[in-house]
C-alpha atoms as a printed R data frame, in Angstrom:
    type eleno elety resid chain resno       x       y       z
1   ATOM     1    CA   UNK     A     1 -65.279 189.430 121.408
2   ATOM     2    CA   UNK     A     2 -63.608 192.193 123.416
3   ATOM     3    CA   UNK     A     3 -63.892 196.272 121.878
4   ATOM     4    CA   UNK     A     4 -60.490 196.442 121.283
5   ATOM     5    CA   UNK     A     5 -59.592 193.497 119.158
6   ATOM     6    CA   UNK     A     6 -63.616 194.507 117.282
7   ATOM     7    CA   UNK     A     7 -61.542 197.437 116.630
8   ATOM     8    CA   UNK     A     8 -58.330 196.777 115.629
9   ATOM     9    CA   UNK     A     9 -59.985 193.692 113.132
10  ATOM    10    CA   UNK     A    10 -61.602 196.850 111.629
11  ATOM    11    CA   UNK     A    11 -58.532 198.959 111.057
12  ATOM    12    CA   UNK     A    12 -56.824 195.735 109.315
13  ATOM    13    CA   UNK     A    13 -59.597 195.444 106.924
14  ATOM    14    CA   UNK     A    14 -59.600 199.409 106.151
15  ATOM    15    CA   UNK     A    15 -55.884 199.493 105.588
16  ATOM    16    CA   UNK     A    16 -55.817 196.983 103.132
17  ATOM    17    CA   UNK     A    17 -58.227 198.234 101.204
18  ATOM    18    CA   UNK     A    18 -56.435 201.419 101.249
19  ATOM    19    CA   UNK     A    19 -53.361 199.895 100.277
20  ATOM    20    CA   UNK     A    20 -54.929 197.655  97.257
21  ATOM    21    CA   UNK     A    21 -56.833 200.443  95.983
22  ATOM    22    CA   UNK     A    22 -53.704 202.630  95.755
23  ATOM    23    CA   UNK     A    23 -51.995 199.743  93.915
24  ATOM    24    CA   UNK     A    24 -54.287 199.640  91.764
25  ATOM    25    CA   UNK     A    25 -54.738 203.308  90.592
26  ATOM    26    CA   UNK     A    26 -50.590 203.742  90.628
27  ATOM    27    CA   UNK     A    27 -50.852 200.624  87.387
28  ATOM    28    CA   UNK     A    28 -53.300 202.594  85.458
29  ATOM    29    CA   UNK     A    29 -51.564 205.758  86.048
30  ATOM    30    CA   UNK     A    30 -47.852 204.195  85.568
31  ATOM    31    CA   UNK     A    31 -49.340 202.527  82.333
32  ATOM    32    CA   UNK     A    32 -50.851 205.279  80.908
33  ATOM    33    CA   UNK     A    33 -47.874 207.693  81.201
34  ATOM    34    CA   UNK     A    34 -45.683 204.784  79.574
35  ATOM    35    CA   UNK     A    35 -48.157 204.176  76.816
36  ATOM    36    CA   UNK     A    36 -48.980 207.953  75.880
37  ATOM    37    CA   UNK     A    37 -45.899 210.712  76.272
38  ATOM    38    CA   UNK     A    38 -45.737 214.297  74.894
39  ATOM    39    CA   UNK     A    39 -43.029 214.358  72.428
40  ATOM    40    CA   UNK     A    40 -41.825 216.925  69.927
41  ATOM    41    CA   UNK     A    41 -41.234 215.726  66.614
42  ATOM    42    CA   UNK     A    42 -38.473 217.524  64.498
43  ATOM    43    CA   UNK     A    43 -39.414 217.799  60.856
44  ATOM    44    CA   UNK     A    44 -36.842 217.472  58.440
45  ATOM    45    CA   UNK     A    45 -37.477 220.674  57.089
46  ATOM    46    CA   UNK     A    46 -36.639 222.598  60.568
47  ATOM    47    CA   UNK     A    47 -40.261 222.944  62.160
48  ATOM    48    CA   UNK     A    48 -40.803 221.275  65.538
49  ATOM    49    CA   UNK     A    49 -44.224 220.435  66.107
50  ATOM    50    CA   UNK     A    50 -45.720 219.233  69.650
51  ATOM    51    CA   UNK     A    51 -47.863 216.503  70.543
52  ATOM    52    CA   UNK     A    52 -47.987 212.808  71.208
53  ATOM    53    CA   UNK     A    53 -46.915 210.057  69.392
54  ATOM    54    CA   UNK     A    54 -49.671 207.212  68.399
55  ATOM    55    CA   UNK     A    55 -47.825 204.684  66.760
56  ATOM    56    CA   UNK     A    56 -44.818 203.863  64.582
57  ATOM    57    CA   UNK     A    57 -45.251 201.424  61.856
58  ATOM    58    CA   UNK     A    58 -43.816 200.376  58.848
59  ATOM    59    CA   UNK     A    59 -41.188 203.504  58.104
60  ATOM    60    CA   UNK     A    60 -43.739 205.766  59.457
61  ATOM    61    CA   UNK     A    61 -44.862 207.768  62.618
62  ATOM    62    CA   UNK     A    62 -48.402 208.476  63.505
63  ATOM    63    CA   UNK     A    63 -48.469 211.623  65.689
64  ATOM    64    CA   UNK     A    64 -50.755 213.555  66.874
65  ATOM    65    CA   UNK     A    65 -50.763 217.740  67.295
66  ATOM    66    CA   UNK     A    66 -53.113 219.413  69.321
67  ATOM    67    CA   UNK     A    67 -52.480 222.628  66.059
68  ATOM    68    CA   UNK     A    68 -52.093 220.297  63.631
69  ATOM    69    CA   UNK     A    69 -54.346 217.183  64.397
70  ATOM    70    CA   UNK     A    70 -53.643 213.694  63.579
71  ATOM    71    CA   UNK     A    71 -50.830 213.069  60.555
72  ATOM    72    CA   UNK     A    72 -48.706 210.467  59.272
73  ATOM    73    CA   UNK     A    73 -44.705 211.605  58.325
74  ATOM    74    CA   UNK     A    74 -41.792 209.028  56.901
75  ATOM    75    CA   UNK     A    75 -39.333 208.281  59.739
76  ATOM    76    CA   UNK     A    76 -36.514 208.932  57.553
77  ATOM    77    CA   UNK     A    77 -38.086 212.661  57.630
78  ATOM    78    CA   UNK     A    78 -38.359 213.028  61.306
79  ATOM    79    CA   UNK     A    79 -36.949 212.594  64.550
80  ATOM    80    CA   UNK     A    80 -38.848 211.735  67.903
81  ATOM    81    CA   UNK     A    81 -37.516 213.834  70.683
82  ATOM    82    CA   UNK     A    82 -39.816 212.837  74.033
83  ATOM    83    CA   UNK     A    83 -39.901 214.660  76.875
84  ATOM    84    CA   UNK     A    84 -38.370 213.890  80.298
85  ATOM    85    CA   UNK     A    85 -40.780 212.710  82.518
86  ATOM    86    CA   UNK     A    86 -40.884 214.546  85.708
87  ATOM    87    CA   UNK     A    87 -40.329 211.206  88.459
88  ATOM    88    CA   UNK     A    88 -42.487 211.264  92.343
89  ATOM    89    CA   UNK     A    89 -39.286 211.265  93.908
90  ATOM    90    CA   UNK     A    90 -38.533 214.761  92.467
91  ATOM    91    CA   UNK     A    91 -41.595 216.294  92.976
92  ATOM    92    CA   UNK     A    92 -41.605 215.085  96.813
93  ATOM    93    CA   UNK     A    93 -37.536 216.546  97.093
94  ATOM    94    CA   UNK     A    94 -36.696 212.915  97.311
95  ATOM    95    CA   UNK     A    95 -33.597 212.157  95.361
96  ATOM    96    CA   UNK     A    96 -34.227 210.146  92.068
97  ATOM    97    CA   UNK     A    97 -34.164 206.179  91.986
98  ATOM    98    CA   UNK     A    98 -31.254 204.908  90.871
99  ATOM    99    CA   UNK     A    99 -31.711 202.272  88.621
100 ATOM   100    CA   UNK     A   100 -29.880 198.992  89.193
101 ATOM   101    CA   UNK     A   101 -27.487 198.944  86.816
102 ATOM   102    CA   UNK     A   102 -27.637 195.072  86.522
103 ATOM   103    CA   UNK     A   103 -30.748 195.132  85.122
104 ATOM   104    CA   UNK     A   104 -30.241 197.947  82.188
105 ATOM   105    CA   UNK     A   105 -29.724 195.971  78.964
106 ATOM   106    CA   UNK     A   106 -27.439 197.799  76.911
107 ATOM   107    CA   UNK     A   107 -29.070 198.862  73.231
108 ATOM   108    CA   UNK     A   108 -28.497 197.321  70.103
109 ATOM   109    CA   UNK     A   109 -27.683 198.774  66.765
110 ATOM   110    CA   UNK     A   110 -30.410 197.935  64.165
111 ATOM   111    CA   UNK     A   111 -28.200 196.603  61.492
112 ATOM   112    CA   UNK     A   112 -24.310 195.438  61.842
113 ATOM   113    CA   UNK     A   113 -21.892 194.123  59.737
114 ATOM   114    CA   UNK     A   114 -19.261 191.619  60.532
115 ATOM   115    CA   UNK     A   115 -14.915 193.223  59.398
116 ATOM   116    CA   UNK     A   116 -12.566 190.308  58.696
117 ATOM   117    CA   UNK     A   117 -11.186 191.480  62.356
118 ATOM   118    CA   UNK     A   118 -14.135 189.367  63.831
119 ATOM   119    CA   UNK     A   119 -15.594 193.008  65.191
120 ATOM   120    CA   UNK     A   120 -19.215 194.020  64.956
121 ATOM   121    CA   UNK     A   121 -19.730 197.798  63.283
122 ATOM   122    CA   UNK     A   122 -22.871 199.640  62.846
123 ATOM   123    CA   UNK     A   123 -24.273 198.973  59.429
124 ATOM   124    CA   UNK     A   124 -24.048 202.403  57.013
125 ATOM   125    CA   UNK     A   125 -27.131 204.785  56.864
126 ATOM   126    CA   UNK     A   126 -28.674 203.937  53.771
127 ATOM   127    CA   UNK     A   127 -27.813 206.706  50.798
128 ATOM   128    CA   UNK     A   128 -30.223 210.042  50.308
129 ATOM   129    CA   UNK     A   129 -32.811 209.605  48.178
130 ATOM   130    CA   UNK     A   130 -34.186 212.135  45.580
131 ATOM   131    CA   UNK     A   131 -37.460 214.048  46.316
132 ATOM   132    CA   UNK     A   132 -39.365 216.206  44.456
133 ATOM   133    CA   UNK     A   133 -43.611 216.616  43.008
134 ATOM   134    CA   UNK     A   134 -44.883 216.979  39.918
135 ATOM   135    CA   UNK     A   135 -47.610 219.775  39.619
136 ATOM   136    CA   UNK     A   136 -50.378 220.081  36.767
137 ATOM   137    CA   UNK     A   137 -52.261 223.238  36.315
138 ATOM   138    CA   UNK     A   138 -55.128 224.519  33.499
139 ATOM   139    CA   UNK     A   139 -57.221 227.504  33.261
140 ATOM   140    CA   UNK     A   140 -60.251 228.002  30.431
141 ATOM   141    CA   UNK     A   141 -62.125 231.092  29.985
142 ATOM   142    CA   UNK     A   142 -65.522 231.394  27.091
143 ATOM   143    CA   UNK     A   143 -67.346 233.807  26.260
144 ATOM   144    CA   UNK     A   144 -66.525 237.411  25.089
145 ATOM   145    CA   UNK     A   145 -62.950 235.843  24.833
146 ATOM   146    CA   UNK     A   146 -61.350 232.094  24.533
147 ATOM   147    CA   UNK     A   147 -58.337 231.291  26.722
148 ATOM   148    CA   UNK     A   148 -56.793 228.259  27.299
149 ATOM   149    CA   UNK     A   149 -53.433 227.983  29.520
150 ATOM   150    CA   UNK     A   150 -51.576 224.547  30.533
151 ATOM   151    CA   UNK     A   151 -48.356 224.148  32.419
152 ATOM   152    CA   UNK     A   152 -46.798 220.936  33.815
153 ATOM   153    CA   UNK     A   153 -43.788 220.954  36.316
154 ATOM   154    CA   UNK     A   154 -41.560 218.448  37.878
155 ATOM   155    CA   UNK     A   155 -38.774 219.111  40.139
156 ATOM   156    CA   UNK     A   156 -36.323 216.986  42.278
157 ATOM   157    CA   UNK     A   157 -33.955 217.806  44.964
158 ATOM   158    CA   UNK     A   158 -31.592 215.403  46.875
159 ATOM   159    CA   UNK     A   159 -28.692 216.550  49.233
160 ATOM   160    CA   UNK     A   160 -25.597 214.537  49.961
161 ATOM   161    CA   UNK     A   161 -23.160 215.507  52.155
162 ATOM   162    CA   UNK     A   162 -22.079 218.409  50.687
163 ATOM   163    CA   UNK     A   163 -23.905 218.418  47.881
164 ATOM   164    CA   UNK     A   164 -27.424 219.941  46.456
165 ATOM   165    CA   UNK     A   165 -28.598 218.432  43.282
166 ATOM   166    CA   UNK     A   166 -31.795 219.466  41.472
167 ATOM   167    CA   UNK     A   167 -33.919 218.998  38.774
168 ATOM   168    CA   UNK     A   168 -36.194 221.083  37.231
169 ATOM   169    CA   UNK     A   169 -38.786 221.001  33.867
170 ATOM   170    CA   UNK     A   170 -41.909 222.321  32.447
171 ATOM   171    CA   UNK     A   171 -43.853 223.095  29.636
172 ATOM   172    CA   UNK     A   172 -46.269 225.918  29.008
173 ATOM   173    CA   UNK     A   173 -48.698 226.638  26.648
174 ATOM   174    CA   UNK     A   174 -51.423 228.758  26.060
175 ATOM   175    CA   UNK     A   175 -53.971 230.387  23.137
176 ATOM   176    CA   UNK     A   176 -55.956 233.194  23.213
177 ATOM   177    CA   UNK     A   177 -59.007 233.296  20.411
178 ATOM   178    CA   UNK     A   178 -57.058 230.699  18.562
179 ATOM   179    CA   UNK     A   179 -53.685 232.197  18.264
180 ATOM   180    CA   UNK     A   180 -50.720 230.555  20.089
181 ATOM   181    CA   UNK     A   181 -49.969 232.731  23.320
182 ATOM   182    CA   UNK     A   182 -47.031 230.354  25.062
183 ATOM   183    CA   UNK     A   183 -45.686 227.497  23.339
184 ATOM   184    CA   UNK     A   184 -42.266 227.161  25.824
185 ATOM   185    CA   UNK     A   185 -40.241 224.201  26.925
186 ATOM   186    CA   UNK     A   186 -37.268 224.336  29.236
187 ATOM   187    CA   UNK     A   187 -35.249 222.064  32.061
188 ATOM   188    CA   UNK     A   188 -32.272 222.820  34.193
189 ATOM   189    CA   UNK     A   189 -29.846 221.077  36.155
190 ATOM   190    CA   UNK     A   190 -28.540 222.467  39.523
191 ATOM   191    CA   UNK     A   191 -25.354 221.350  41.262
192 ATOM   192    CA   UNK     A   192 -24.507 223.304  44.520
193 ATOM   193    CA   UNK     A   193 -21.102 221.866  46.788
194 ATOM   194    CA   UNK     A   194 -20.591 223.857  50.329
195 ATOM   195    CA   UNK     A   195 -16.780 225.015  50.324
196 ATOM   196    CA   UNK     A   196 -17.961 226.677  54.036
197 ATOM   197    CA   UNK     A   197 -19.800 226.779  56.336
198 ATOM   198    CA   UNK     A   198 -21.647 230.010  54.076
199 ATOM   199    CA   UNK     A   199 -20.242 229.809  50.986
200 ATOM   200    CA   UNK     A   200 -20.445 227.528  48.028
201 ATOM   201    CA   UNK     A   201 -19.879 226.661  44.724
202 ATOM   202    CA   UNK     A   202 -22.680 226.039  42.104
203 ATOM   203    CA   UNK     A   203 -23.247 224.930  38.250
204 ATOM   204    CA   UNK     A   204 -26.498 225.799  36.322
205 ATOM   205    CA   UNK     A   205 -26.955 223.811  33.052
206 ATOM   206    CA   UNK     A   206 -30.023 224.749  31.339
207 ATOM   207    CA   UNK     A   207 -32.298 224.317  28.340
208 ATOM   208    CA   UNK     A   208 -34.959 226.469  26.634
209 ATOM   209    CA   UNK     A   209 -36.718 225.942  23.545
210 ATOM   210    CA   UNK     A   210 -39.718 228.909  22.770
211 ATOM   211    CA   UNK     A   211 -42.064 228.629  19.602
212 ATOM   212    CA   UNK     A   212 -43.443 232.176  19.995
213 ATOM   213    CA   UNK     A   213 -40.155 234.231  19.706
214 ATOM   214    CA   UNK     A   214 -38.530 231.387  17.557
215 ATOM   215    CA   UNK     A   215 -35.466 230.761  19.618
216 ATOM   216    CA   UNK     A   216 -35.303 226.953  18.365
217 ATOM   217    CA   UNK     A   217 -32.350 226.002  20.760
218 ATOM   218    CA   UNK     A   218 -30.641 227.990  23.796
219 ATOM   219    CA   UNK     A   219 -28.304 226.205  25.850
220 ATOM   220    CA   UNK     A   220 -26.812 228.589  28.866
221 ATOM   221    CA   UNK     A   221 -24.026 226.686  31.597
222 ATOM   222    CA   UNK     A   222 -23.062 228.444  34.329
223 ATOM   223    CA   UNK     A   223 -20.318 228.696  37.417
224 ATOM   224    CA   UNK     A   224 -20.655 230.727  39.954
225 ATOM   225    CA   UNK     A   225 -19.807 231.313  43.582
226 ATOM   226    CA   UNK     A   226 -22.806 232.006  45.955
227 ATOM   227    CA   UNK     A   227 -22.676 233.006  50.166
228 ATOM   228    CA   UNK     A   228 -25.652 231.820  52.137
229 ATOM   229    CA   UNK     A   229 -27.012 235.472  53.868
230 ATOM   230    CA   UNK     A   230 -29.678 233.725  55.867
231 ATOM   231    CA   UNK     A   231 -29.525 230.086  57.696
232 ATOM   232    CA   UNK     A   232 -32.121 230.405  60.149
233 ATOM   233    CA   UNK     A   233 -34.440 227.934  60.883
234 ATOM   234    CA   UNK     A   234 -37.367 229.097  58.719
235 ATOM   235    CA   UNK     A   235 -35.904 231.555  56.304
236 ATOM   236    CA   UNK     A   236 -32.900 230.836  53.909
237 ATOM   237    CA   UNK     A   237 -31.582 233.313  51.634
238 ATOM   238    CA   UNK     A   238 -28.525 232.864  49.122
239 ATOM   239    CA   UNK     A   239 -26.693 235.589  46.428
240 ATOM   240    CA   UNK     A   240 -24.170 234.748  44.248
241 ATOM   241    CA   UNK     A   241 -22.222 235.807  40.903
242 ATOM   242    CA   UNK     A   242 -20.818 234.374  37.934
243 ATOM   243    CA   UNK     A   243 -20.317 233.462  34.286
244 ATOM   244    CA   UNK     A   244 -22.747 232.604  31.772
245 ATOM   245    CA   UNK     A   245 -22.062 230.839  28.340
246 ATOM   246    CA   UNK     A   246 -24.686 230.722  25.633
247 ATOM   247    CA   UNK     A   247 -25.655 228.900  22.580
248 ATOM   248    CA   UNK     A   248 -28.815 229.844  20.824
249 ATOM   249    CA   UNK     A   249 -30.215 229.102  17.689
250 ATOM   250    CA   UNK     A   250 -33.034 230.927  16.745
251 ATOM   251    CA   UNK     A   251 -34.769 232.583  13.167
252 ATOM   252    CA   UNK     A   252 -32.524 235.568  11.544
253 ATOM   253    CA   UNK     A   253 -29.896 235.110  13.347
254 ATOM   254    CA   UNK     A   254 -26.639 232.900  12.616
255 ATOM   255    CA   UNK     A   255 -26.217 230.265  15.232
256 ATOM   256    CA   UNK     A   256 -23.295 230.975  17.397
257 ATOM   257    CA   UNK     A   257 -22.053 231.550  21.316
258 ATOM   258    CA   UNK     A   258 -22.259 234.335  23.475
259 ATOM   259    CA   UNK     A   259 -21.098 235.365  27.095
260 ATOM   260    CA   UNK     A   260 -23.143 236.954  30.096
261 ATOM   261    CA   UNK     A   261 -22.114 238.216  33.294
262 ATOM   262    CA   UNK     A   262 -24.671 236.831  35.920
263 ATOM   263    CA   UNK     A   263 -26.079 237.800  39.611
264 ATOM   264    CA   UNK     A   264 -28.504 235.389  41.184
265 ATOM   265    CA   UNK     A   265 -30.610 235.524  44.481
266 ATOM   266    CA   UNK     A   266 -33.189 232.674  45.955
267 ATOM   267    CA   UNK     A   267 -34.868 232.934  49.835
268 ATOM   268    CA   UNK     A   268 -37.257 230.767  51.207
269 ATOM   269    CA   UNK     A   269 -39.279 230.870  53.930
270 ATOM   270    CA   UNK     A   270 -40.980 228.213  56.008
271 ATOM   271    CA   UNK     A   271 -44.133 229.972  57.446
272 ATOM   272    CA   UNK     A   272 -45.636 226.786  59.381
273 ATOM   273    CA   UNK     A   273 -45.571 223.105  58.752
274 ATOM   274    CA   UNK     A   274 -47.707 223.583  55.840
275 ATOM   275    CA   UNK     A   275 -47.013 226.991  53.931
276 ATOM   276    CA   UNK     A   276 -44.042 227.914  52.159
277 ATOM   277    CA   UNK     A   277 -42.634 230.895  50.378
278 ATOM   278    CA   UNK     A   278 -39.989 230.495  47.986
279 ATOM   279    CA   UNK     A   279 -38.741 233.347  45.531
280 ATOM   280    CA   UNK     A   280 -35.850 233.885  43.020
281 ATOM   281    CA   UNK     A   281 -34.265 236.314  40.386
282 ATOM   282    CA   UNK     A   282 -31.315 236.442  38.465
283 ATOM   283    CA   UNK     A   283 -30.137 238.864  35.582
284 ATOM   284    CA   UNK     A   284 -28.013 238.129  33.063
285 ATOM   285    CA   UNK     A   285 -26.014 240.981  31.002
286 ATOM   286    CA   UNK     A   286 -23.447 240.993  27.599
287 ATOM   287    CA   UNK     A   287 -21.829 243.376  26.078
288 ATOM   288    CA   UNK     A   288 -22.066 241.364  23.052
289 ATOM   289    CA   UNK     A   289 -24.920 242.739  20.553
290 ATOM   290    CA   UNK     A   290 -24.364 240.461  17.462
291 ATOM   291    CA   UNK     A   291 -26.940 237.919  19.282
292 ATOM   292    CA   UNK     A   292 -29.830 240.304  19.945
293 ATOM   293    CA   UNK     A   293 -31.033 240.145  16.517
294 ATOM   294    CA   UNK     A   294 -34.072 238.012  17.232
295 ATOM   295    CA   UNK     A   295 -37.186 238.869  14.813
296 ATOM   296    CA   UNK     A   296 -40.321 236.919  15.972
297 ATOM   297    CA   UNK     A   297 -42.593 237.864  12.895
298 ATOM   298    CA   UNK     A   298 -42.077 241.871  13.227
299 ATOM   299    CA   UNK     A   299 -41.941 244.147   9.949
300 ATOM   300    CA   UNK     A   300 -38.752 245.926   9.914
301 ATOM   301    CA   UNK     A   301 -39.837 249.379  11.104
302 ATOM   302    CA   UNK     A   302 -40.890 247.531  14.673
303 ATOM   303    CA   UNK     A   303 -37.454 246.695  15.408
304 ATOM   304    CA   UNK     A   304 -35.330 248.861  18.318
305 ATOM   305    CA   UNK     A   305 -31.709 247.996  17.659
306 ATOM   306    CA   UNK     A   306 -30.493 248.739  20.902
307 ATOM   307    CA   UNK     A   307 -27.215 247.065  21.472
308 ATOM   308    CA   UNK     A   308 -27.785 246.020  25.260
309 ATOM   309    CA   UNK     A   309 -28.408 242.548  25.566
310 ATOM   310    CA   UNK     A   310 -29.419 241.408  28.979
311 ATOM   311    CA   UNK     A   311 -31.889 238.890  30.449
312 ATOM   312    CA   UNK     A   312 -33.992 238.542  33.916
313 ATOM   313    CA   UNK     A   313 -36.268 236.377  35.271
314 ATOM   314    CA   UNK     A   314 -38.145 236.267  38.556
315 ATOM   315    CA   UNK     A   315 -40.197 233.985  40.596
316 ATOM   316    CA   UNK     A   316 -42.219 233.353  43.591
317 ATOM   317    CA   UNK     A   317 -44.542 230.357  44.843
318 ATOM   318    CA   UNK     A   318 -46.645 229.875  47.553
319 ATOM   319    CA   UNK     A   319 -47.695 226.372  48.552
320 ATOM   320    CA   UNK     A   320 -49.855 225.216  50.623
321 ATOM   321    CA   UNK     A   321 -50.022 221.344  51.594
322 ATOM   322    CA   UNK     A   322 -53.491 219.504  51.937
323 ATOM   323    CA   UNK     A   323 -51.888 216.230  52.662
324 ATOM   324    CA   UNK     A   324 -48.187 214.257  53.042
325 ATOM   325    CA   UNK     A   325 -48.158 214.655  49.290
326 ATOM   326    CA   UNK     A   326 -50.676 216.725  47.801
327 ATOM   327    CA   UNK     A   327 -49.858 220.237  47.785
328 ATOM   328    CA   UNK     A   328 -51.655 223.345  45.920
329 ATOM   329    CA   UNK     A   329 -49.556 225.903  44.331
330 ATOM   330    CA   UNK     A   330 -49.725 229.520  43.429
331 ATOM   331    CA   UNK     A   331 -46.827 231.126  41.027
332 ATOM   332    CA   UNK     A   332 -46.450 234.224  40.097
333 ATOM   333    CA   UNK     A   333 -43.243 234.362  37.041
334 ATOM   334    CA   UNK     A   334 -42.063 237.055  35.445
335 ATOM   335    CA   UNK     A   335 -39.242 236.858  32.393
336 ATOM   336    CA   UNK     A   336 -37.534 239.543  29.938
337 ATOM   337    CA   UNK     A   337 -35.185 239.267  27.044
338 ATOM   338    CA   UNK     A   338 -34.171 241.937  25.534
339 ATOM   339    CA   UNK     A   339 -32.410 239.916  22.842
340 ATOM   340    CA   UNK     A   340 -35.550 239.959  21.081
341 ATOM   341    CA   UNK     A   341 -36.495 243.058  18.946
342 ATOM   342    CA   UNK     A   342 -39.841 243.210  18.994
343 ATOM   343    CA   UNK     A   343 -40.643 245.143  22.168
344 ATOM   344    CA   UNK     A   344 -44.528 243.216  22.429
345 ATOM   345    CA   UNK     A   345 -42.495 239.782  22.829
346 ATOM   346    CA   UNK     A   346 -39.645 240.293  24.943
347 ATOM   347    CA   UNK     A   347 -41.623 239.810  28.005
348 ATOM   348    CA   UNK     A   348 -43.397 237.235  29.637
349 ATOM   349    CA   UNK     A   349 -45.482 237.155  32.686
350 ATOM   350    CA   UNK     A   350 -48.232 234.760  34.162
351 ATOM   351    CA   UNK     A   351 -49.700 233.843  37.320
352 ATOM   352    CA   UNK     A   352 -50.681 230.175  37.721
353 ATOM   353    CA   UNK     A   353 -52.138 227.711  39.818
354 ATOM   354    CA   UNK     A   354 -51.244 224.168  39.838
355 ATOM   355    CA   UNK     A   355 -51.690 221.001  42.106
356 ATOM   356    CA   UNK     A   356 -48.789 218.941  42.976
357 ATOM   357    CA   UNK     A   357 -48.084 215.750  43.847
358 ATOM   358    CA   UNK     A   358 -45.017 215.406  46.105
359 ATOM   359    CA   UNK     A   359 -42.920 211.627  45.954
């Protein structure tokens, strides 16, 4: 055989094993990039958290976060936002392939419904659901001194459209060496509609029933109009004013209404994906002194009769989530009525720590 075809047979051979092996290694590439993408996943809740997405599965999305590691979060409480891959052709200064439009198949809605027209409409997003946790705390001390404290909250929120509901309840009760500390049981209902873009309009119906200053019955429904200071993506902060209307039955005093003027202030802030810091007052205040006269088993010289008659309460909470659902909770609350004469029981404060179950 003459040198030159020797050689050229050679160069064949090399070239196509050049050429398969580049074939080859451009699949794996082309199917790992397809399989496995960096995406950003936007929480319900404003965070953004980047990683990769493993799998999406009945209503829910696997990801996975470098910061965060693996987790598991309901679709309808995040969105998938991928990001662009960056094609050869751009990286060489080619101009990008353009796709044959032929052979794009348009995308289908998930759901449609039929009109008497004969015309095909997407199918309605299916309505909000409520969401909320119940939390359970208990604390027990022995020894020189016996305390026993137990609280048990439950809270749920839904929005819809314009509208905020939520529910809230506990009870709290506590002894020290044998005598009743906290014996308290209250709920409220919150209704909040946005009448801008910053301010709104909000109800607060509420009940309260407390063994230990003997208020049997208080009732308190409220209207106010609030403007939302902060609307940032981690911190939110509202203020508001309005009118208060009371009924209370308690012991010593004749059942009857009463009136408050009332401020009220709530923020929250979202420190990371799994800490948040929420904190609230508000202060009620009446002219009115005929309903201050509250004795919780004082002799008569212990009574102040002071004719303000004004309320506050305050409180913060810090919590901290192990899981999708379990969460651990630290409260600090702080309440004063001075509607009660006996200066040892007007006040109220505790600091508690619960575990909660989120649903």
């Amino acid at each position: 055989m003459p040198r030159q075809s020797a050689n050229s047979l050679f160069f064949t051979r090399r070239l196509r094993w050049v050429l398969l092996h580049t074939i080859c290694l451009s699949s794996l590439f082309s199917g790992i990039s397809s399989s496995v993408r960096a995406a950003e996943l936007h929480l319900s809740n404003g965070d953004r958290v980047t990683g990769i997405v493993i799998m999406r599965v009945d209503g829910k999305i696997h990801f996975r976060s470098d910061f965060f590691g693996d987790f598991v979060v309901n679709e309808v409480d995040a969105a998938i936002v991928e990001t662009p891959e960056t094609s050869v052709e751009s990286l060489s200064g080619l101009p990008p392939t353009q796709k044959d439009p032929t052979k794009v198949k348009p995308k289908q809605p998930t759901a449609v419904a039929t009109t008497d027209s004969g015309l095909i409409t997407p199918a309605p997003p299916p309505p909000p659901k409520w969401k909320g946790k119940v939390e359970f705390g208990f604390f027990n001390q022995s020894g020189r001194s016996e305390i026993n404290n137990t609280s048990i909250r439950a809270e749920a929120e839904k929005k819809a459209g314009i509208d905020s509901l939520r529910l809230t309840g506990r009870y709290l009760y506590g002894e020290n060496n044998g005598n009743v500390a906290s014996d308290r049981t209250d709920a409220s209902f919150r209704w909040r509609r946005d009448m801008s873009q910053r301010v709104f309009s909000q109800t607060l119906s509420s009940y309260a029933k407390d063994r230990v200053t003997q208020i049997n019955l208080n009732l308190e429904q409220n209207g106010s109009l609030g403007y939302q200071l902060l609307a940032a993506d981690r911190h939110r902060m509202n203020i508001g004013a309005g009118l208060t209307l009371q009924y209370r039955e308690a012991e010593n005093i004749e059942p009857g209404l009463n009136y408050f003027g009332e401020v009220f202030q709530d923020y929250t802030y979202k420190i990371n994906g799994r800490m948040t810091l929420s904190q609230a007052i508000n202060a009620l205040y009446s002219p009115n002194e005929s309903a201050r006269l509250i004795n919780a088993n004082v002799s008569a010289r212990s009574l102040t009769p002071e004719a303000d008659n004004y309320k506050v309460r305050f409180n913060s909470t810090l919590q901290g989530k192990m899981s999708e659902r379990i969460s651990l909770n630290l409260r600090y609350e702080f309440e004063y009525d001075n509607a009660v004469l006996n200066k040892e029981a007007r006040s109220d404060q505790r600091i508690t720590s619960s575990v909660g179950y989120a649903f």
